[in-house]
N, C-alpha and C positions, 0 to 999 in steps of 0.2 A: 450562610452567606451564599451568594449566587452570582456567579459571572455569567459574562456571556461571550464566546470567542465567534468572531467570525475569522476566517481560515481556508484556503483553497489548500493548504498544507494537510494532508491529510492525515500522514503520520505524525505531524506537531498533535494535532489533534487527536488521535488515537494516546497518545501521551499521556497529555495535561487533561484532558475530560472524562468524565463519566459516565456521561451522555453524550452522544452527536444525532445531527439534525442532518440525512443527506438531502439535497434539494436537485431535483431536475429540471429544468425547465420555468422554473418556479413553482412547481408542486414537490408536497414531501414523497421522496420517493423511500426512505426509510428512517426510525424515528428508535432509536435502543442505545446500548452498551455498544461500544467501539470493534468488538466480536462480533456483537447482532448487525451491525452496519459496514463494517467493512469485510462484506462479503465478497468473493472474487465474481460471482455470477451476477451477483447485484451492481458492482463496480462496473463488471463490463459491460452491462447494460447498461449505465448512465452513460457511460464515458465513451463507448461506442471501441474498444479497444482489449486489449487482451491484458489483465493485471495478476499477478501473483501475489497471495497474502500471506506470510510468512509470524512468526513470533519471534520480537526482539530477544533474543538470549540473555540481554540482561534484565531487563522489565518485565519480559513476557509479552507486552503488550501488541496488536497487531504491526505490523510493521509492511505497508502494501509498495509493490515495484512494476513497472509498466515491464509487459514483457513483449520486448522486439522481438520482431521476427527479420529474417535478411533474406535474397535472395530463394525462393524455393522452399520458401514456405517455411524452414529450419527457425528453429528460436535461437537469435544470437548468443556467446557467453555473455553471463554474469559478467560485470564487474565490478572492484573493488572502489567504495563509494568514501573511504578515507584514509588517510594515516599514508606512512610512503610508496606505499603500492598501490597509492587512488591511480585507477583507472587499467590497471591490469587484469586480466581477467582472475575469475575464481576457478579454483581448478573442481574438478568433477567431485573429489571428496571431498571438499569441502562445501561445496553445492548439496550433497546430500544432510549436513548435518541438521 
């Protein structure tokens, strides 16, 4: 069987698929596994921005995050993206894991 998701989600998509299809412009800009496409240098070359690609801990699967910068050029903290401490930052050790 064959779906077909279309998705600007791009981690829903690293998820649920096997394949992804990135598109720029309207051309394919890369065409593999969720690994071979959601690369950080190929990201930020689409997307014109700075992305970090990480592996969900529980899945494994890629799991990509825009990475701010603030002021002086510094990359903002992390934050925390659910559960009771959405939106506080990550602290440094837990940023390395």
């Amino acid at each position: 069987m064959t779906i077909l998701l279309v998705s600007h989600d791009l981690n829903l998509a690293a998820e649920v698929s096997d394949r992804l299809l990135l598109l720029a412009e309207g051309r394919v800009a890369r065409l593999g596994t969720p690994e071979d496409v959601l690369d950080e240098s190929t990201l930020a070359a689409v997307f014109g921005c700075e992305v970090t690609v990480e592996k969900n801990p529980t899945t494994r699967r890629p799991h990509v995050q825009l990475a701010w910068r603030v002021e002086g050029g510094e990359r903002a903290p992390r934050r925390r993206e659910n559960g009771p401490d959405q939106g506080k930052p990550v602290s440094t050790a837990e940023s390395a894991e």
